[in-house]
PLY file of the C-alpha trace (Angstrom):
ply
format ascii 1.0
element vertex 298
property float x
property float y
property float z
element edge 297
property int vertex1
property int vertex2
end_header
92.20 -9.64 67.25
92.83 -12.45 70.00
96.79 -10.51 70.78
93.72 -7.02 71.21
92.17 -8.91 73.58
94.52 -10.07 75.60
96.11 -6.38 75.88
92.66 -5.42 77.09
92.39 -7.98 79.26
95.55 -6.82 81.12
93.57 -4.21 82.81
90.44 -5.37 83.80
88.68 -9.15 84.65
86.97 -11.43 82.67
83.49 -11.33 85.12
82.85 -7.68 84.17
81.93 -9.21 80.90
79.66 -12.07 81.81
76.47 -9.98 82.25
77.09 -8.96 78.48
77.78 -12.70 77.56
74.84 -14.28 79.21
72.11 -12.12 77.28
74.11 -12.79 74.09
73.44 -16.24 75.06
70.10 -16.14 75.85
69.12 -14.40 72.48
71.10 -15.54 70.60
68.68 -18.33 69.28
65.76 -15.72 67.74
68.75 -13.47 66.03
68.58 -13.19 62.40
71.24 -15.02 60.45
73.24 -11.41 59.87
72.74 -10.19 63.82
74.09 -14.17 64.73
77.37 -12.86 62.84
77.46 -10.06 65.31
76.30 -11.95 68.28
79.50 -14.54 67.48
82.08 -11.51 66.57
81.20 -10.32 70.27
81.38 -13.46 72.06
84.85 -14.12 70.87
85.73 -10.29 71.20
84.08 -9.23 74.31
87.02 -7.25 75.73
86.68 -4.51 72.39
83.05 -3.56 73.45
83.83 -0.43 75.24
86.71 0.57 72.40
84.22 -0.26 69.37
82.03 2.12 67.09
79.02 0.47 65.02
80.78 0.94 61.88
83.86 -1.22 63.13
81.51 -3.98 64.77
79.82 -3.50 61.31
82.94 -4.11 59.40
84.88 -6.90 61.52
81.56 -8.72 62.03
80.25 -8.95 58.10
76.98 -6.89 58.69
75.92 -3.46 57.99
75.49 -0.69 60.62
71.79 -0.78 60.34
71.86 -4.60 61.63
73.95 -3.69 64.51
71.34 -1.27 66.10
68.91 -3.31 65.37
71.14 -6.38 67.08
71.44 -4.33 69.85
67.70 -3.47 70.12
67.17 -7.26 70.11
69.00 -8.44 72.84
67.11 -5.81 74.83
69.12 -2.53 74.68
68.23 0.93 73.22
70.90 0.58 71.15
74.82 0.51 70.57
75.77 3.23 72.91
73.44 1.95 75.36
75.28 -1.77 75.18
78.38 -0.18 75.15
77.45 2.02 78.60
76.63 -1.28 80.12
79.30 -2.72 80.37
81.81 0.26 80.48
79.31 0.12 84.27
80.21 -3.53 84.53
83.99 -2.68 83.74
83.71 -0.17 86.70
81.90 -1.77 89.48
84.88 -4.37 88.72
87.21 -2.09 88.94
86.01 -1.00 92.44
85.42 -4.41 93.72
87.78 -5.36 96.98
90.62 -8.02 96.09
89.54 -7.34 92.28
92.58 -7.75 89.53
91.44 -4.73 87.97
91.12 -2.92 90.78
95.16 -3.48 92.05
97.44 -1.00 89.61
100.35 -3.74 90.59
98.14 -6.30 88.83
98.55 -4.65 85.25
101.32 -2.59 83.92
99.21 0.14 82.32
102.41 1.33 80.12
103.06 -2.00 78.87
99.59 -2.43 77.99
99.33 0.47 76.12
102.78 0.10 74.47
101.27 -3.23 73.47
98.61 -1.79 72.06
100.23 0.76 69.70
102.55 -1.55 68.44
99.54 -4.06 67.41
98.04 0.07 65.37
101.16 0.23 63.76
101.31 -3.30 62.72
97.94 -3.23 61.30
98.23 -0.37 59.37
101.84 -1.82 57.94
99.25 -4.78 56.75
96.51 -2.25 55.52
98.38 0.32 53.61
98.97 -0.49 49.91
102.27 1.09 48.78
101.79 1.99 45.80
99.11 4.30 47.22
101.75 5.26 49.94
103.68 6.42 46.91
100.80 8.18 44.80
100.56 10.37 47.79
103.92 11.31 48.97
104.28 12.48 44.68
100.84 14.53 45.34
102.34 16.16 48.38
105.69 17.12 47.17
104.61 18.30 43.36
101.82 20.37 45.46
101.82 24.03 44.69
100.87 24.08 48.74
99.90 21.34 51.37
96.79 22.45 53.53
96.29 20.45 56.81
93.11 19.79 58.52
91.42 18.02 61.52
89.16 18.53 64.58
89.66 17.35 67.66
93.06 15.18 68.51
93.11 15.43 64.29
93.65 18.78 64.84
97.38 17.93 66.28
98.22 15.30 63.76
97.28 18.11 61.17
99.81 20.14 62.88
102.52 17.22 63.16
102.00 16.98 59.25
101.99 21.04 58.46
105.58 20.79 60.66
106.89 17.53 59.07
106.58 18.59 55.45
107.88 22.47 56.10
110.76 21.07 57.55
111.39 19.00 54.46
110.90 21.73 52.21
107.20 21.95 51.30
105.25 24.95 51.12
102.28 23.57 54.49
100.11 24.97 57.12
97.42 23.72 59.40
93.88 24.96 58.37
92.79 26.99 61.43
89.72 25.81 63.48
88.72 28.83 64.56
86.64 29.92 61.49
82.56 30.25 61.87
83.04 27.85 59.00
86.59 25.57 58.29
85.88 26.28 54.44
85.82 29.93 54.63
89.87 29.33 53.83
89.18 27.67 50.71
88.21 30.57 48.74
91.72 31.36 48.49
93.24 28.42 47.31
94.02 26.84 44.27
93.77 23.69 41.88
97.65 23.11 42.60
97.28 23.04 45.78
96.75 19.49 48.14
94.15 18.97 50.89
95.27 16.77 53.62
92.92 16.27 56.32
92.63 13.50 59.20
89.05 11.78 59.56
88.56 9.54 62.82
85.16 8.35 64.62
83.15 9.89 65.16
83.61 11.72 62.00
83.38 15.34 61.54
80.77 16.61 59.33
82.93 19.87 59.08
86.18 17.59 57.82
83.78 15.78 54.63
82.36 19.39 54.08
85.86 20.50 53.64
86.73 17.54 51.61
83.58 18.21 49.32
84.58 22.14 49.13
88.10 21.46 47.59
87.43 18.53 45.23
84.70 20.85 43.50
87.31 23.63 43.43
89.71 21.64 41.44
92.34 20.61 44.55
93.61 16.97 45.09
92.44 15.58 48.23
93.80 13.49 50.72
92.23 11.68 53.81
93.87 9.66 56.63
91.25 7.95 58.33
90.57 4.17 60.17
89.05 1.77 57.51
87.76 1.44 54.17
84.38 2.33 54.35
84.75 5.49 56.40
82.89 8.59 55.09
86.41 10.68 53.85
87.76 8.02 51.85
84.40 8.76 49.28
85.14 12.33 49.16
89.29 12.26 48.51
91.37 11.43 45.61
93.44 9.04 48.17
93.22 7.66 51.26
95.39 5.84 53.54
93.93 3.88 56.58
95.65 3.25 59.69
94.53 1.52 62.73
93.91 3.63 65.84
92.26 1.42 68.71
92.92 3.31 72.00
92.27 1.76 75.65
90.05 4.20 76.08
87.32 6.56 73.97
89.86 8.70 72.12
91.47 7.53 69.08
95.39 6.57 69.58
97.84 8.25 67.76
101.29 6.39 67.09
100.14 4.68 63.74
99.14 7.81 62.34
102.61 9.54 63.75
104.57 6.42 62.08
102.89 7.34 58.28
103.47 10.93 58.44
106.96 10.16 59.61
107.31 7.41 56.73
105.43 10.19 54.08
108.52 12.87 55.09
111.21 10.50 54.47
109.69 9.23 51.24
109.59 12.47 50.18
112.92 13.05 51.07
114.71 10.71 49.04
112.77 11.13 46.18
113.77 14.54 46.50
117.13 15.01 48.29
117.88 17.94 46.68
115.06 19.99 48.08
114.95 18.18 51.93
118.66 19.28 52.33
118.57 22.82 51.31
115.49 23.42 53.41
117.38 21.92 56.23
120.28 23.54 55.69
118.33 26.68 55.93
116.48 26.14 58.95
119.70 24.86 60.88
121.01 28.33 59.92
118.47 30.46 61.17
117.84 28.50 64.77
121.86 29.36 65.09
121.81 32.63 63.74
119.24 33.31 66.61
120.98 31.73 68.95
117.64 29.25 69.69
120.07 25.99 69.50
121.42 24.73 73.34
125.24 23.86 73.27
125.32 19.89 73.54
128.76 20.59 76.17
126.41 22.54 78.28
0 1
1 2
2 3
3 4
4 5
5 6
6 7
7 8
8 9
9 10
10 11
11 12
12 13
13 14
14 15
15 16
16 17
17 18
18 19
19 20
20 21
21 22
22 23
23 24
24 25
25 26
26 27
27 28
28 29
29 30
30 31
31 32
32 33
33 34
34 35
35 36
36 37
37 38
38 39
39 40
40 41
41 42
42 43
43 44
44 45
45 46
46 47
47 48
48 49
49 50
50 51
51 52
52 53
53 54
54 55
55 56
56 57
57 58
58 59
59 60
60 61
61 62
62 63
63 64
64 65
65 66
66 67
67 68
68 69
69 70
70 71
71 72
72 73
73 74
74 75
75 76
76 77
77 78
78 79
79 80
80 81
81 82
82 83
83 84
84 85
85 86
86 87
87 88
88 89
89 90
90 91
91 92
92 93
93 94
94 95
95 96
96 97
97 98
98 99
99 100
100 101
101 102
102 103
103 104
104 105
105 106
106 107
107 108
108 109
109 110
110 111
111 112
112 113
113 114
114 115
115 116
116 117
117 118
118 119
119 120
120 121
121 122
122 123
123 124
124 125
125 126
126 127
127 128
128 129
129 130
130 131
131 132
132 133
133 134
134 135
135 136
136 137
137 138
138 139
139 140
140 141
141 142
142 143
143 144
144 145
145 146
146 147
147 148
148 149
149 150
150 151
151 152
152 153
153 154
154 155
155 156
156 157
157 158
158 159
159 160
160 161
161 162
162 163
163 164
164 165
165 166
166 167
167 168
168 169
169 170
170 171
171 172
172 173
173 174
174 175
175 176
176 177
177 178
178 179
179 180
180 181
181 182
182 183
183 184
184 185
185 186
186 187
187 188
188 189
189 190
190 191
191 192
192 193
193 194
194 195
195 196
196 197
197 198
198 199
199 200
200 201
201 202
202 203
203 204
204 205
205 206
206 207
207 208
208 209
209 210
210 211
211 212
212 213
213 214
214 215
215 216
216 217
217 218
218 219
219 220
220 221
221 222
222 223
223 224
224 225
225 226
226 227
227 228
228 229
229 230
230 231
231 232
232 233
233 234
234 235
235 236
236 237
237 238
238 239
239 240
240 241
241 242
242 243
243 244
244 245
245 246
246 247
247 248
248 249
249 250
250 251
251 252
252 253
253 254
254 255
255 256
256 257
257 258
258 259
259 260
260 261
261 262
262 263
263 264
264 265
265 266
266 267
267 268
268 269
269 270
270 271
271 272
272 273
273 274
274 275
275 276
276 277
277 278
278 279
279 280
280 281
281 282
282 283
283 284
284 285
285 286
286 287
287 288
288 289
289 290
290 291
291 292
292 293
293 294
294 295
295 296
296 297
């Protein structure tokens, strides 16, 4: 957590964060014992504010979510999204400062920082994800009769990424369309052989847990990636895998997940050589047959 903060404070200065610490400060003495735990998570963390959701304050601080709003209420806010707004204002009135760090672009390499950043996702999720699970679910995906893909949102593209991943090792995948009045309208045509892969991140998609809900009673094996333990999918699938996906700024970042799907293809390929090669061989010939392939000597 203190190698997250420092990426984050690359990018902007430690006095857009003082109005935030001072009323922790001055409250902190008529907190409860359990909104204390939160008051001390954020005075150590205070750069994560803006890039936190209650349920990860929740989790990383030792509380539930319902003592985090009511933290927040106590220290005089409306609640979370209303302490997050302030000082996401702090962070930009220090931005716009004259002679502010944040405010120079030569101060803080924005690419490193973010590089930085991704690299800390993918370590974390290296830490989080069990391998034996790993395994479970690269064997669910390859003995599946067919792989369905879903997400919402950026989840939508990693459910793409996944759909084009397995095809191209020689599973039978497509992406669940988003375009339906209802996502589950598909499921009617599916069947208990088939796998359900779908990507959950905050803030979580009724539509993606309805979808979840829809295939388990229909007999298919469901799989979620998603960002912790405790989020809603992991309930509703067979197995889950969690990666980490802290972005610099409101949208979730993407590398981690990239990195798993990546690691689930190649699992699946030498388990299964056999099949991975002859479905490569066959798409190699037909991108040459139509001619689709560039010369490398031109």
């Amino acid at each position: 957590m203190k190698k997250m903060a420092s990426i984050f404070a690359v990018q902007t200065a430690d006095a857009a964060y003082e109005p935030l610490r001072d009323r922790l400060l001055s409250h902190v003495n008529g907190l409860s014992r359990q909104q204390r735990l939160i008051a001390d998570y954020l005075l150590d963390h205070l750069q994560e504010v803006p890039f936190l959701s209650v349920p990860q304050l929740a989790e990383r601080a030792g509380a539930s979510e319902a003592t985090v709003v009511r933290f927040c209420r106590s220290i005089g806010f409306k609640g979370f999204s209303d302490m997050k707004m302030a000082v996401v204002e702090s962070l930009r009135e220090e931005l716009r400062s004259p002679g502010s760090p944040a405010g120079d672009p030569a101060a803080g390499d924005v690419l490193t920082a973010v590089a930085e950043l991704e690299h800390h996702n993918i370590n974390r999720t290296l830490e989080s994800i069990d391998r034996r699970t790993f395994r479970q679910v690269a064997g669910m995906l390859h003995d599946a009769d067919h792989v369905f893909t879903f997400g919402l949102g950026i989840s939508a593209q990693l459910a793409e990424l996944a759909s084009y991943l397995m095809t191209e090792h020689g599973l039978r995948a497509n992406r669940l369309s988003t375009h339906f009045t209802s996502p589950r309208e598909q499921l009617v045509t599916m069947r208990p052989g088939d796998v359900l892969l779908v990507f959950s991140f905050p803030p979580y998609s009724r539509q993606t847990l309805e979808m979840l809900e829809e295939a388990r009673e229909r007999g298919m094996r469901t799989v979620a990636i998603t960002d912790r333990a405790a989020a809603p999918a992991v309930a509703l699938a067979h197995k889950a895998l969690r990666v980490s996906s802290h972005g610099m700024t409101f949208t979730n970042a993407t590398s981690s997940t990239t990195v798993l799907l990546n690691a689930l293809a190649v699992e699946i390929a030498s388990r299964h050589r056999d099949d991975t090669v002859d479905a490569l061989s066959r798409i190699n010939r037909i991108l040459s047959e139509g001619s689709l392939l560039v010369d490398d000597e031109n």
